[in-house]
Predicted model as a PDB file, atoms N, CA, C, CB and O in Angstrom, pLDDT in the B-factor column:
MODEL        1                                                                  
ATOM      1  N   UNK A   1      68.624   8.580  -3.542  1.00 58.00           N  
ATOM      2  CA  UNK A   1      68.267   7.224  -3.869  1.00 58.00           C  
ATOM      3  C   UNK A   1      66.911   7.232  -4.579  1.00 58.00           C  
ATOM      4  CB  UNK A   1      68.235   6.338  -2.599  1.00 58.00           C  
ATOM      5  O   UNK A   1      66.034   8.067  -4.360  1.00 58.00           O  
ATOM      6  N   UNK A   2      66.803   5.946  -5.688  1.00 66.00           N  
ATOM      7  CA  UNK A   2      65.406   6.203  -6.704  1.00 66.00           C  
ATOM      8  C   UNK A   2      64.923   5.221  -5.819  1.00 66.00           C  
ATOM      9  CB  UNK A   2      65.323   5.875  -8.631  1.00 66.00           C  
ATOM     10  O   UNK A   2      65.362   4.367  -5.049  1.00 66.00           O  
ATOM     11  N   UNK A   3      63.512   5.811  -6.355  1.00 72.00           N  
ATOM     12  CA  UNK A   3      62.442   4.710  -5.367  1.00 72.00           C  
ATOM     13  C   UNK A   3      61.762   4.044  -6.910  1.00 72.00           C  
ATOM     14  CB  UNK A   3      60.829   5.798  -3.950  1.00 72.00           C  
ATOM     15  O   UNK A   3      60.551   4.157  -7.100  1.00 72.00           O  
ATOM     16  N   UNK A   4      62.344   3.596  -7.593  1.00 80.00           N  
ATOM     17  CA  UNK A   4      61.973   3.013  -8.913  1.00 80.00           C  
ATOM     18  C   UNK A   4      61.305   1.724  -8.579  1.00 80.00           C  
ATOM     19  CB  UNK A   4      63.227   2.793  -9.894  1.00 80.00           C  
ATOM     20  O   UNK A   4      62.021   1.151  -7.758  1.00 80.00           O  
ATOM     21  N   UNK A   5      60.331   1.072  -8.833  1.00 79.00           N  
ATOM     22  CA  UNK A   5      60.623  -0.167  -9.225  1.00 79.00           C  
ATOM     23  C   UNK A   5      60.190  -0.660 -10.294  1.00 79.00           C  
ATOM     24  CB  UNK A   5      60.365  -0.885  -8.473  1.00 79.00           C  
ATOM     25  O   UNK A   5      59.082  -0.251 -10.640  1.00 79.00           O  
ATOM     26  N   UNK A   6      60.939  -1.780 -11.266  1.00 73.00           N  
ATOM     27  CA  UNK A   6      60.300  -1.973 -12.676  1.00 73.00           C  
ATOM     28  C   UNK A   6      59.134  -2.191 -12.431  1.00 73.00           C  
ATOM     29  CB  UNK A   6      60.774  -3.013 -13.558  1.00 73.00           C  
ATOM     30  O   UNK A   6      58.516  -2.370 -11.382  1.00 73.00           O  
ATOM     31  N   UNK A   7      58.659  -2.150 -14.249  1.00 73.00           N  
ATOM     32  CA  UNK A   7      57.380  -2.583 -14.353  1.00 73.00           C  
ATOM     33  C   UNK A   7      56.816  -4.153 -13.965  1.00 73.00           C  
ATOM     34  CB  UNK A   7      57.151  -2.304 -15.650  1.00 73.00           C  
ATOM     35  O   UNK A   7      57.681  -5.024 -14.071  1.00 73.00           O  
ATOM     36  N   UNK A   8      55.187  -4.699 -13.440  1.00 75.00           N  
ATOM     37  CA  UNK A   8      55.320  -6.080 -13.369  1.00 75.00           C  
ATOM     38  C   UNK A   8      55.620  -6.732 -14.697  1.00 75.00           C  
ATOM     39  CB  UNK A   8      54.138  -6.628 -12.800  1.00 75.00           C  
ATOM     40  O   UNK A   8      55.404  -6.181 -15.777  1.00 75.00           O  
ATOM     41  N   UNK A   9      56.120  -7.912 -14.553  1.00 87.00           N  
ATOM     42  CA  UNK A   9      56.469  -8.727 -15.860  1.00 87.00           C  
ATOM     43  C   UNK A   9      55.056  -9.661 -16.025  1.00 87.00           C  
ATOM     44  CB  UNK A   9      58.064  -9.796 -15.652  1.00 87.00           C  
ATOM     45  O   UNK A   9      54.702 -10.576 -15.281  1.00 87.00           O  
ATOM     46  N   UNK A  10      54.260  -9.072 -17.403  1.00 91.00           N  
ATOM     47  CA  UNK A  10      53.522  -9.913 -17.381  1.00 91.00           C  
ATOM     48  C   UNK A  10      53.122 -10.006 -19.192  1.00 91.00           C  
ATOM     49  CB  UNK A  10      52.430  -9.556 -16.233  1.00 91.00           C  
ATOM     50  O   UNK A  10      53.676  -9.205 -19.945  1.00 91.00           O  
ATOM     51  N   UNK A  11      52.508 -10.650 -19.539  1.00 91.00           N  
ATOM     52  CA  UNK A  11      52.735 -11.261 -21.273  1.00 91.00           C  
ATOM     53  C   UNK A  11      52.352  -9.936 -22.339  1.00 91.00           C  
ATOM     54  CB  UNK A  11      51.352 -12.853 -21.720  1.00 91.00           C  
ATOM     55  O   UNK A  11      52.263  -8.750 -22.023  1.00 91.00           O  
ATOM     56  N   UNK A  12      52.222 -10.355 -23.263  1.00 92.00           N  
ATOM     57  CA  UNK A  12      51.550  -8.981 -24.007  1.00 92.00           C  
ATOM     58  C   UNK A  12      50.095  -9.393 -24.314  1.00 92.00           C  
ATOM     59  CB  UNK A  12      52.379  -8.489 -25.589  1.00 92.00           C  
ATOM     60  O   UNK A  12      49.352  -8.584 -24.870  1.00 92.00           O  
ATOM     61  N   UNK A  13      49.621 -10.746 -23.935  1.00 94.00           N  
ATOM     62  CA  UNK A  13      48.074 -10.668 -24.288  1.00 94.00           C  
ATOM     63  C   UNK A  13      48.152 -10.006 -23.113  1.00 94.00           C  
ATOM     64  CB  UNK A  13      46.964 -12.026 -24.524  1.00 94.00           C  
ATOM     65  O   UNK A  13      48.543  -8.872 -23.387  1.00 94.00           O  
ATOM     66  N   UNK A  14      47.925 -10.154 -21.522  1.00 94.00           N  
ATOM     67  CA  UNK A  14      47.949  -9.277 -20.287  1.00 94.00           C  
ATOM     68  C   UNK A  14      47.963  -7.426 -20.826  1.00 94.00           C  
ATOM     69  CB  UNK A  14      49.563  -9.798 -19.311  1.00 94.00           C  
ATOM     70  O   UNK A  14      47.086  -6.585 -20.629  1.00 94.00           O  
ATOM     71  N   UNK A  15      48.995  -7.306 -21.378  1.00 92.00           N  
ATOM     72  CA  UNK A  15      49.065  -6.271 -21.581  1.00 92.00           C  
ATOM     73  C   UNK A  15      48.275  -5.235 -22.707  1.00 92.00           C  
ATOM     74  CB  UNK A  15      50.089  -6.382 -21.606  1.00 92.00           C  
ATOM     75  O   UNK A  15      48.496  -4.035 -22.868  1.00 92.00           O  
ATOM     76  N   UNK A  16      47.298  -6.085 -23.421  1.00 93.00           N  
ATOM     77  CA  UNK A  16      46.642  -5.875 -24.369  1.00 93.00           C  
ATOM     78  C   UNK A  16      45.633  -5.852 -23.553  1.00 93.00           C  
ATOM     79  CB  UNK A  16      46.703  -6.637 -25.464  1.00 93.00           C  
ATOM     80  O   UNK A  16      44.885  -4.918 -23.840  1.00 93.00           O  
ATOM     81  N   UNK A  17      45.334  -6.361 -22.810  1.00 93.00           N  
ATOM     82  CA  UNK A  17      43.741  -6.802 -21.700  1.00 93.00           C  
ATOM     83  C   UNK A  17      43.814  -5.389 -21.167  1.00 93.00           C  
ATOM     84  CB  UNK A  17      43.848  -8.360 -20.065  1.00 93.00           C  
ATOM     85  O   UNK A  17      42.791  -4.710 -21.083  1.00 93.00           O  
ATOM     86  N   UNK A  18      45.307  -4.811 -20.711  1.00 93.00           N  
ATOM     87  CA  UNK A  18      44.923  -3.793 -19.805  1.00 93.00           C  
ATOM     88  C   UNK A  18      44.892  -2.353 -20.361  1.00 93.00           C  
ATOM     89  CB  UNK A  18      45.812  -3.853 -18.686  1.00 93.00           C  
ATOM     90  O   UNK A  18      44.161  -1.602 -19.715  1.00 93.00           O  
ATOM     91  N   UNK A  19      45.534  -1.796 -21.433  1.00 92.00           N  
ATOM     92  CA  UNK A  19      45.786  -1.001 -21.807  1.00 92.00           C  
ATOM     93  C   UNK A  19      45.242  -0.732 -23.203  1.00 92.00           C  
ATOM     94  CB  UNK A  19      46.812  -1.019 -21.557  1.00 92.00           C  
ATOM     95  O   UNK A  19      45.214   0.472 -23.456  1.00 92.00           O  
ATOM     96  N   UNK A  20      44.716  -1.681 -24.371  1.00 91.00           N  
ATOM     97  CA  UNK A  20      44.639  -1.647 -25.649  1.00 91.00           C  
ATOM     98  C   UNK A  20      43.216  -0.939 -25.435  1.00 91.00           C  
ATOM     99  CB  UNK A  20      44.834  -3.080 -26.487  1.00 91.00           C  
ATOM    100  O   UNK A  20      42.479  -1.151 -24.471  1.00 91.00           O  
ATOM    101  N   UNK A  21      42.994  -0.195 -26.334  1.00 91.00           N  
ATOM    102  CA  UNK A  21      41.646   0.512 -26.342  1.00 91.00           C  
ATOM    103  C   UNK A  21      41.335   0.299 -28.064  1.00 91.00           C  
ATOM    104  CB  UNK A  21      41.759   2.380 -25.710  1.00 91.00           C  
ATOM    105  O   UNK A  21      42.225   0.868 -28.696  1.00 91.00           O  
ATOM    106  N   UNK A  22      40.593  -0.184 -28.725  1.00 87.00           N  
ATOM    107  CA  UNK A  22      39.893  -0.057 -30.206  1.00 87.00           C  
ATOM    108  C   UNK A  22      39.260   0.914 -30.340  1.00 87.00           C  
ATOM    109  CB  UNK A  22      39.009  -1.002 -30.626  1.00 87.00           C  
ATOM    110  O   UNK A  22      38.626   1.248 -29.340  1.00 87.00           O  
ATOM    111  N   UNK A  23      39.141   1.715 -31.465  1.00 87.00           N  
ATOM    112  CA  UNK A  23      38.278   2.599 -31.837  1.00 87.00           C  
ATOM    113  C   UNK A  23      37.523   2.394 -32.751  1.00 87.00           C  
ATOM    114  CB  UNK A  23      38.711   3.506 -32.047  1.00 87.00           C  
ATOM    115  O   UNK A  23      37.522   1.215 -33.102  1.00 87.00           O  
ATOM    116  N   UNK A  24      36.760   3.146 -33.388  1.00 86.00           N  
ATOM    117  CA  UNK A  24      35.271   2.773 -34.004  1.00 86.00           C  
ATOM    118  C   UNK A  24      36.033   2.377 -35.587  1.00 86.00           C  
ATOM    119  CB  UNK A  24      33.811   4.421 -34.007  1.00 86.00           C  
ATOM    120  O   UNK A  24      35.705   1.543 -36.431  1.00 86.00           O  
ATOM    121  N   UNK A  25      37.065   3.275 -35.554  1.00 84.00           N  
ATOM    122  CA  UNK A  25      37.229   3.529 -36.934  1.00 84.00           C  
ATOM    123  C   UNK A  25      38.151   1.692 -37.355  1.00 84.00           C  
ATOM    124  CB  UNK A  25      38.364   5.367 -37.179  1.00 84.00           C  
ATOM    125  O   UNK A  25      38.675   1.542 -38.459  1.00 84.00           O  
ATOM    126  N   UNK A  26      38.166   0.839 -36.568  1.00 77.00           N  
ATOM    127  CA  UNK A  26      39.130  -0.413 -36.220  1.00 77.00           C  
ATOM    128  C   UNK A  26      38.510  -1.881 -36.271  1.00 77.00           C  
ATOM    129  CB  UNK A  26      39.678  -0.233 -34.719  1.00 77.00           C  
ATOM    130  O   UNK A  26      38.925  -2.830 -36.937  1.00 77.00           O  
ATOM    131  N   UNK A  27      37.443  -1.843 -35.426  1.00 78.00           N  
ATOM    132  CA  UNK A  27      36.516  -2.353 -34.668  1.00 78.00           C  
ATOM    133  C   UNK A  27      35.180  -2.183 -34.846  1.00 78.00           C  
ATOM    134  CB  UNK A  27      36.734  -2.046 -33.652  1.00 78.00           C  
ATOM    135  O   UNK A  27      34.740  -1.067 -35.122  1.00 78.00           O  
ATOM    136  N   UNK A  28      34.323  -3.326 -34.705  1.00 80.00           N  
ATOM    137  CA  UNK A  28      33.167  -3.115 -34.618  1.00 80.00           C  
ATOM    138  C   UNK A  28      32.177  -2.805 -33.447  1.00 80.00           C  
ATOM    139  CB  UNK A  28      32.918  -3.900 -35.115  1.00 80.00           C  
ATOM    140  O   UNK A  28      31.031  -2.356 -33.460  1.00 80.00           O  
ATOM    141  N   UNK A  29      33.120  -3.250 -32.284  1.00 81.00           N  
ATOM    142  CA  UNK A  29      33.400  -3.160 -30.666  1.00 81.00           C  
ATOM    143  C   UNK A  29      34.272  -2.449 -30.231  1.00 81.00           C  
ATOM    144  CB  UNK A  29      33.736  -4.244 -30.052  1.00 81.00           C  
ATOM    145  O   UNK A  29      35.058  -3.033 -29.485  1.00 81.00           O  
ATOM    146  N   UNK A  30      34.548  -0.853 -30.487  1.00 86.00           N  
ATOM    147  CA  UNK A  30      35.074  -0.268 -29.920  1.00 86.00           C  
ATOM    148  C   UNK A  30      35.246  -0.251 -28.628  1.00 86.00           C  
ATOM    149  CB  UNK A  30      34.845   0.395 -30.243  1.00 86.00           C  
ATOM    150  O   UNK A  30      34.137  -0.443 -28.130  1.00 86.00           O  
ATOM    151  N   UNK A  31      36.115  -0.113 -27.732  1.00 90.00           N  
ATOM    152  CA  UNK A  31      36.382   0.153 -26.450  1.00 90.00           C  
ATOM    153  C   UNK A  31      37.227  -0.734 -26.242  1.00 90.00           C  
ATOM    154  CB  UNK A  31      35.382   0.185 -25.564  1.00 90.00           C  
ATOM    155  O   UNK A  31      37.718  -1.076 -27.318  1.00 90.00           O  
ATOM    156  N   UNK A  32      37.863  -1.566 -24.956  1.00 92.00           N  
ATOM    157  CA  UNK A  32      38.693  -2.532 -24.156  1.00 92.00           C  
ATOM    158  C   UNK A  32      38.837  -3.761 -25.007  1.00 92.00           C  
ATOM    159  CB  UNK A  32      38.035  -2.896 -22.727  1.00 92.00           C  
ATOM    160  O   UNK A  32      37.946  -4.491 -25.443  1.00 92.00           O  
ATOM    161  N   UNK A  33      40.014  -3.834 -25.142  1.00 92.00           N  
ATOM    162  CA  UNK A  33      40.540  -4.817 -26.165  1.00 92.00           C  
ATOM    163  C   UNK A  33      39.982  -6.088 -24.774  1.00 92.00           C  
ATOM    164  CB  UNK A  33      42.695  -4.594 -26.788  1.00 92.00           C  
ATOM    165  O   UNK A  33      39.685  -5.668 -23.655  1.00 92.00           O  
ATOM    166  N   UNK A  34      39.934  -7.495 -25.098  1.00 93.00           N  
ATOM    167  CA  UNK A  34      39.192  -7.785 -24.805  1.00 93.00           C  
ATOM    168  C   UNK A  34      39.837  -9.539 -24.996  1.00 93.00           C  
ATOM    169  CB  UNK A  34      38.091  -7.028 -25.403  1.00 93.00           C  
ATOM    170  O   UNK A  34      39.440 -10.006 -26.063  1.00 93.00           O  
ATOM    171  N   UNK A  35      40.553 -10.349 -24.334  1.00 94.00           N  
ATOM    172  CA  UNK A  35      40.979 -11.563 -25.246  1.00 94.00           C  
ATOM    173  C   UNK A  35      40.031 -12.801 -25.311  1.00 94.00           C  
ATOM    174  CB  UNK A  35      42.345 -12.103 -24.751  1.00 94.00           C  
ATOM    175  O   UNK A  35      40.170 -13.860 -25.924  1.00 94.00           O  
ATOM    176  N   UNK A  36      39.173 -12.423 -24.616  1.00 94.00           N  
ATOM    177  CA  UNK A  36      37.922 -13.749 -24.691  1.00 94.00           C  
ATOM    178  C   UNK A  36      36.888 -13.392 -25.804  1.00 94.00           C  
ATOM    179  CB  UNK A  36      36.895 -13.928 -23.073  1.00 94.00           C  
ATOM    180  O   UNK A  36      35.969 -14.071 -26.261  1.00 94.00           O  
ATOM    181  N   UNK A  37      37.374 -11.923 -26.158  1.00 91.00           N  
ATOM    182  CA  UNK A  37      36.613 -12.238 -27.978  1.00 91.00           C  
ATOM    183  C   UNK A  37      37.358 -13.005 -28.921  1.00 91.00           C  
ATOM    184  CB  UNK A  37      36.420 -10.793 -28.979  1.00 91.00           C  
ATOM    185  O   UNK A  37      36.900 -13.931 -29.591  1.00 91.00           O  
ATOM    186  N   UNK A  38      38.776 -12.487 -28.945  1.00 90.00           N  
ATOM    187  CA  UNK A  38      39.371 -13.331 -29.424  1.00 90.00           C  
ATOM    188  C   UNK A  38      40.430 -14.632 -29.107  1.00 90.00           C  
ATOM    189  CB  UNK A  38      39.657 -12.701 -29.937  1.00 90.00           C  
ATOM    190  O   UNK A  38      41.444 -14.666 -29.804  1.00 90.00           O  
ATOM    191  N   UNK A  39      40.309 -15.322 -28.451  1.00 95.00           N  
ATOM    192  CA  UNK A  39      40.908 -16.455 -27.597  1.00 95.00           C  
ATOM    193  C   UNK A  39      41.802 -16.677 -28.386  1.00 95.00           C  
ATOM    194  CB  UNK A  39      40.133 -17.700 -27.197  1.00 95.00           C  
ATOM    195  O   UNK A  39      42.899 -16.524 -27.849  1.00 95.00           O  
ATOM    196  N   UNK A  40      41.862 -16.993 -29.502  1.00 94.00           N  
ATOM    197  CA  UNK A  40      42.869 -17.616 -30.631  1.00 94.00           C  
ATOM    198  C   UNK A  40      43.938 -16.671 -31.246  1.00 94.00           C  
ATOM    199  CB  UNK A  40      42.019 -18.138 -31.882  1.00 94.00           C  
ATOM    200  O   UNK A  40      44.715 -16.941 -32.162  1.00 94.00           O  
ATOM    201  N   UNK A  41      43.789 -15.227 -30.387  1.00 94.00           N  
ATOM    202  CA  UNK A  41      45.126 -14.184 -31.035  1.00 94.00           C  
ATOM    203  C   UNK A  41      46.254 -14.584 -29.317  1.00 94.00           C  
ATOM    204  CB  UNK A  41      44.383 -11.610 -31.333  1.00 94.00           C  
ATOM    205  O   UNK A  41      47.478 -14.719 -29.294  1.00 94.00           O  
ATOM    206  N   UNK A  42      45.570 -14.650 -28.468  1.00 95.00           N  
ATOM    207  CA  UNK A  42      46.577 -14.901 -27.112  1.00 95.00           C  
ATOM    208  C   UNK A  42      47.604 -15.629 -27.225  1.00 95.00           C  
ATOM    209  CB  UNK A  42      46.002 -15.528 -26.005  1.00 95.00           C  
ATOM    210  O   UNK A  42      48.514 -15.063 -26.620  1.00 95.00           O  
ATOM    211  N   UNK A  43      47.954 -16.585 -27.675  1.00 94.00           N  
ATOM    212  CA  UNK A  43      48.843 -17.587 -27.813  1.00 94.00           C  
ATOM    213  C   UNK A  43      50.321 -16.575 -29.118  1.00 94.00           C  
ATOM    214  CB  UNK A  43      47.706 -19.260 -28.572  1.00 94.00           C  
ATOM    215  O   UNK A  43      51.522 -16.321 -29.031  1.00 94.00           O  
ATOM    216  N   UNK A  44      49.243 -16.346 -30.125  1.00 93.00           N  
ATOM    217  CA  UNK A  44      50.804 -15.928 -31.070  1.00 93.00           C  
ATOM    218  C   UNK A  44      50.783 -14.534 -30.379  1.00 93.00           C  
ATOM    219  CB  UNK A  44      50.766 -15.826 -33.254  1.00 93.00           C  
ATOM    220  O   UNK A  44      51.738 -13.896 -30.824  1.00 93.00           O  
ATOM    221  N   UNK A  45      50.173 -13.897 -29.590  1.00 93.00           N  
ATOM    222  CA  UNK A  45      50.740 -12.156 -28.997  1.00 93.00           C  
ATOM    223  C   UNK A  45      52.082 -12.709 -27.862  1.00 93.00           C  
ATOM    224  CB  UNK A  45      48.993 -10.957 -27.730  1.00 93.00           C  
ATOM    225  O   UNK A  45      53.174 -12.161 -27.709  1.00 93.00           O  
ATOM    226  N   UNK A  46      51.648 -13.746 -27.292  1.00 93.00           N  
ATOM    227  CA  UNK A  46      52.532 -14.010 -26.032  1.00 93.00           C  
ATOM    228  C   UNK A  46      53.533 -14.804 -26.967  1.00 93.00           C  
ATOM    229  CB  UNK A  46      51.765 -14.948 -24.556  1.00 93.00           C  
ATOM    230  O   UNK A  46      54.374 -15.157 -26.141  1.00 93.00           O  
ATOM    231  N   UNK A  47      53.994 -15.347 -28.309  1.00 93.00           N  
ATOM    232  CA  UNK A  47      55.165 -15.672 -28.493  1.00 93.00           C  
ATOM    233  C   UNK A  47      56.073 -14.666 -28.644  1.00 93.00           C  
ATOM    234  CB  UNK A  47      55.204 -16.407 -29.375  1.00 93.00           C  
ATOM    235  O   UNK A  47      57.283 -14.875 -28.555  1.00 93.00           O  
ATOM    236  N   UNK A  48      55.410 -13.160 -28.953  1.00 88.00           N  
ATOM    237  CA  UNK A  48      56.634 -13.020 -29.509  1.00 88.00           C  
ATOM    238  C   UNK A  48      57.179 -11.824 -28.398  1.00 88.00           C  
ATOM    239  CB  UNK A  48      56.557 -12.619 -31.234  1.00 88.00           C  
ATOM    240  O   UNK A  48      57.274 -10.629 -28.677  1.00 88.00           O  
ATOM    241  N   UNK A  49      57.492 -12.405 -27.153  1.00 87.00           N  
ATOM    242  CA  UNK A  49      58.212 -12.169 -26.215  1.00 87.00           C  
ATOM    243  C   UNK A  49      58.839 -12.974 -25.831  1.00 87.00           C  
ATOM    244  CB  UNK A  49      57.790 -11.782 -25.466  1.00 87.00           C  
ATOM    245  O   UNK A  49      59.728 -12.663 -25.039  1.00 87.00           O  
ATOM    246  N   UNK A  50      58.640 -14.575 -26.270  1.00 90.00           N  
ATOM    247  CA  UNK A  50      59.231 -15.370 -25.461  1.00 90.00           C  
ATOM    248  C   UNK A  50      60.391 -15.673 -26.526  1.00 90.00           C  
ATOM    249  CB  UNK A  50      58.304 -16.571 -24.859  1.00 90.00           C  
ATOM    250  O   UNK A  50      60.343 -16.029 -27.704  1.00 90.00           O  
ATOM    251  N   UNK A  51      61.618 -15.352 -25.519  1.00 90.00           N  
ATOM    252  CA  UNK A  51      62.930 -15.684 -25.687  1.00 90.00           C  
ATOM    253  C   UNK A  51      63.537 -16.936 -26.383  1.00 90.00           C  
ATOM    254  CB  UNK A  51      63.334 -15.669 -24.567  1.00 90.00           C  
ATOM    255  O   UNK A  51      64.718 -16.993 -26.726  1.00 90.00           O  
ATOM    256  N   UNK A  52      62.596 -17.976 -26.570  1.00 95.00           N  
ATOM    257  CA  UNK A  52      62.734 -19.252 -26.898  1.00 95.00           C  
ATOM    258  C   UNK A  52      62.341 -19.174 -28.652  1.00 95.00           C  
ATOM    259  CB  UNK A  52      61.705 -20.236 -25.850  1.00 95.00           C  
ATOM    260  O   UNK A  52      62.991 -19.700 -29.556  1.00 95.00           O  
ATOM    261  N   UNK A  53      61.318 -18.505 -28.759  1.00 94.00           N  
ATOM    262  CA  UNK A  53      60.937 -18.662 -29.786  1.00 94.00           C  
ATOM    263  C   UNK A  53      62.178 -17.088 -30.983  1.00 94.00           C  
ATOM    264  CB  UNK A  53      58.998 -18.593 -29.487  1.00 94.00           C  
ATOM    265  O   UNK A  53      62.675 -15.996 -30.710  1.00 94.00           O  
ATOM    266  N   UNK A  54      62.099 -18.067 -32.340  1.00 94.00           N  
ATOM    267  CA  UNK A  54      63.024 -17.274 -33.192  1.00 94.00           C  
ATOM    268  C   UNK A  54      62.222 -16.869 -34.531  1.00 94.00           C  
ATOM    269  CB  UNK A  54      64.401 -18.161 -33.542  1.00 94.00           C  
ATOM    270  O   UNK A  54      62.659 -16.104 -35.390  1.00 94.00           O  
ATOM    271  N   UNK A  55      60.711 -17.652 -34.562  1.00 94.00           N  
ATOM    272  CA  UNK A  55      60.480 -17.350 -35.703  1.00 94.00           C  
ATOM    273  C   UNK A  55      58.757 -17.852 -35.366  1.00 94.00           C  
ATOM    274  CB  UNK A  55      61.555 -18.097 -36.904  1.00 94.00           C  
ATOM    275  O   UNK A  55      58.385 -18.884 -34.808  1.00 94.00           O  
ATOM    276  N   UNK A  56      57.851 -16.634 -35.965  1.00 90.00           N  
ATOM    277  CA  UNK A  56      56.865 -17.173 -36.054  1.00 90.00           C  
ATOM    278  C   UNK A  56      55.895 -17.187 -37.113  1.00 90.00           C  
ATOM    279  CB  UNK A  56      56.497 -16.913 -35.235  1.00 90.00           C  
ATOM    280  O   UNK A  56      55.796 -16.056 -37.588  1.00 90.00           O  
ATOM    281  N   UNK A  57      54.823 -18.374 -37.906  1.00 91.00           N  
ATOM    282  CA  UNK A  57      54.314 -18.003 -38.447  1.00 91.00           C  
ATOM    283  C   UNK A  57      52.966 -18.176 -38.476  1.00 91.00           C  
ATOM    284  CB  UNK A  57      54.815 -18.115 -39.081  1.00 91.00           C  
ATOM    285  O   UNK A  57      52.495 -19.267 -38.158  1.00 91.00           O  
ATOM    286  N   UNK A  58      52.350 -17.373 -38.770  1.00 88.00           N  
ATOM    287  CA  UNK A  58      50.581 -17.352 -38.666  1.00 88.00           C  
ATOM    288  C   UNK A  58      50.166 -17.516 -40.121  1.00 88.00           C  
ATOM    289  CB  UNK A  58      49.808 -15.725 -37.993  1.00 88.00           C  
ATOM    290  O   UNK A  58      50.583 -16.930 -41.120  1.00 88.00           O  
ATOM    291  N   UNK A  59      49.004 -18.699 -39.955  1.00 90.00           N  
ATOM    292  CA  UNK A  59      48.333 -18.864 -40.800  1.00 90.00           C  
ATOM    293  C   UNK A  59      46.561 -18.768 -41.034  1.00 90.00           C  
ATOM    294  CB  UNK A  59      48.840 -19.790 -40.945  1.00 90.00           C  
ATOM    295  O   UNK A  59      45.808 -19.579 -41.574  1.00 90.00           O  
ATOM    296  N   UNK A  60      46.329 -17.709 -40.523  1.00 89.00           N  
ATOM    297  CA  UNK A  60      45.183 -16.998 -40.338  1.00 89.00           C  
ATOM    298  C   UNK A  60      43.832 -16.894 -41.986  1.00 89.00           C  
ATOM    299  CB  UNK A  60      45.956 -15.404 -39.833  1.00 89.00           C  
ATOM    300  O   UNK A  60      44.305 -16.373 -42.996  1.00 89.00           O  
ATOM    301  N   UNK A  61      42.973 -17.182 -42.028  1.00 90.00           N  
ATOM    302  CA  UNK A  61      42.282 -15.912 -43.217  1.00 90.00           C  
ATOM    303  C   UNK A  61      42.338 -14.544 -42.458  1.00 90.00           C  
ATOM    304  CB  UNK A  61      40.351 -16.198 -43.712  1.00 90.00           C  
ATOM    305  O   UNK A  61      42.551 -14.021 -41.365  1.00 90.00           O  
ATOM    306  N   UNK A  62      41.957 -14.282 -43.944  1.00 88.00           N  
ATOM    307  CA  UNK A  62      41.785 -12.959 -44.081  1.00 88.00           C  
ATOM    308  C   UNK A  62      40.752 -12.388 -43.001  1.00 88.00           C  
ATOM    309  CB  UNK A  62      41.366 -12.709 -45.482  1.00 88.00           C  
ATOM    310  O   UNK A  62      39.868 -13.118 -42.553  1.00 88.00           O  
ATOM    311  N   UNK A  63      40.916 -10.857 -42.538  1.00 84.00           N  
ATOM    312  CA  UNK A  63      40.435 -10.264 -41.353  1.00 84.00           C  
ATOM    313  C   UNK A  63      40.366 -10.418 -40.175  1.00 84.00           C  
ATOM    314  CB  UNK A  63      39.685 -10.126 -41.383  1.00 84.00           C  
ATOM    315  O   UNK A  63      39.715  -9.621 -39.500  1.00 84.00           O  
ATOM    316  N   UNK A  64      41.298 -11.944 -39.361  1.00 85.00           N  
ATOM    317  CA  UNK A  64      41.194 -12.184 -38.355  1.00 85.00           C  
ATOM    318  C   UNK A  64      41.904 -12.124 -37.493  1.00 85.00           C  
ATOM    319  CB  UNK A  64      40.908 -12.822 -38.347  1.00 85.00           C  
ATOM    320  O   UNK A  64      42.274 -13.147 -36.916  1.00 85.00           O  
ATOM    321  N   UNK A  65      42.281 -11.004 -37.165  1.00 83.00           N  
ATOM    322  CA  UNK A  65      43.151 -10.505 -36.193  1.00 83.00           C  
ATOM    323  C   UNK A  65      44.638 -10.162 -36.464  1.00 83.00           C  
ATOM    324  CB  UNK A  65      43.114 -11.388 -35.236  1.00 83.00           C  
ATOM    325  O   UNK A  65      44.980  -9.273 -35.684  1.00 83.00           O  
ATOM    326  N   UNK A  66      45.700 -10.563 -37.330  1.00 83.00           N  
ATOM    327  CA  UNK A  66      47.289 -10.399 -37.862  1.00 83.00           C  
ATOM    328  C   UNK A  66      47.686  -9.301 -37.117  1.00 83.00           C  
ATOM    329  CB  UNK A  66      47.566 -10.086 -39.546  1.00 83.00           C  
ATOM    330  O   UNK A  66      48.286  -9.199 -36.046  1.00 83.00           O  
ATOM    331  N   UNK A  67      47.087  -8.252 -38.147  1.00 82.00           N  
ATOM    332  CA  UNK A  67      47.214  -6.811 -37.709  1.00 82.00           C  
ATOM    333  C   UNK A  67      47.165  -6.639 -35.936  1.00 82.00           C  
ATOM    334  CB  UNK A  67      45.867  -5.944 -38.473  1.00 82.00           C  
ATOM    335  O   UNK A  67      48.232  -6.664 -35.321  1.00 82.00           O  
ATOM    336  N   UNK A  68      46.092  -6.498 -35.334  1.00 81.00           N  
ATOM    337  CA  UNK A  68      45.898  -6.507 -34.102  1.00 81.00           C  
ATOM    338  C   UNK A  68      47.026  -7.093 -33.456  1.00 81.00           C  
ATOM    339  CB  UNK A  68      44.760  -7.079 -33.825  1.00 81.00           C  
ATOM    340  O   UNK A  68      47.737  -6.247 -32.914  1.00 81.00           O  
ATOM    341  N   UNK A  69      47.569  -8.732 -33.295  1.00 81.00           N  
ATOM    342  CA  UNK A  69      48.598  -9.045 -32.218  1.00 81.00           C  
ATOM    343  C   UNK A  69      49.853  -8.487 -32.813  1.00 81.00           C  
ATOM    344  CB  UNK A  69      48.745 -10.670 -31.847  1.00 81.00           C  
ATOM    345  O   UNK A  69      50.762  -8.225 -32.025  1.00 81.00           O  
ATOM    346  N   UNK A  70      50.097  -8.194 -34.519  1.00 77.00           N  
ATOM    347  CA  UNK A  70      51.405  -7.132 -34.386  1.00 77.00           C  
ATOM    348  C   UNK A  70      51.406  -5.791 -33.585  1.00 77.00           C  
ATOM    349  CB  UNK A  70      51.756  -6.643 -35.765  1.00 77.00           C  
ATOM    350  O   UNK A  70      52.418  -5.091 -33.554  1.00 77.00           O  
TER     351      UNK A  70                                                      
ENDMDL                                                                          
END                                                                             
């Protein structure tokens, strides 16, 4: 018998908080991705898990994050 149990279910900003690391060559703040620098990428990282949503689009300038929540 497996003693498995899934992973917790939790969003991908969460999961960016815990695991994303920046490097120098990326960032000007290398280290722990971080979402209270950027408050305004949390919302479109956590759509595109949610089942509801089919299409999203960002209307960002230039350099502010795109890259990063893909």
């Amino acid at each position: 018998m497996n003693n498995y149990t899934p992973p917790p279910s939790i969003t991908v900003s969460q999961h960016a908080e815990r695991t994303r690391r920046l490097s120098k060559s990326v960032s000007s703040e290398a280290g722990l991705w971080r979402n209270s620098r950027t408050p305004y990428l949390v919302r479109p990282m956590d759509l595109f898990t949610d089942p509801r949503v089919h299409e999203i689009t960002l209307m960002f300038p230039a350099q502010s994050g795109k890259s990063e929540i893909i």
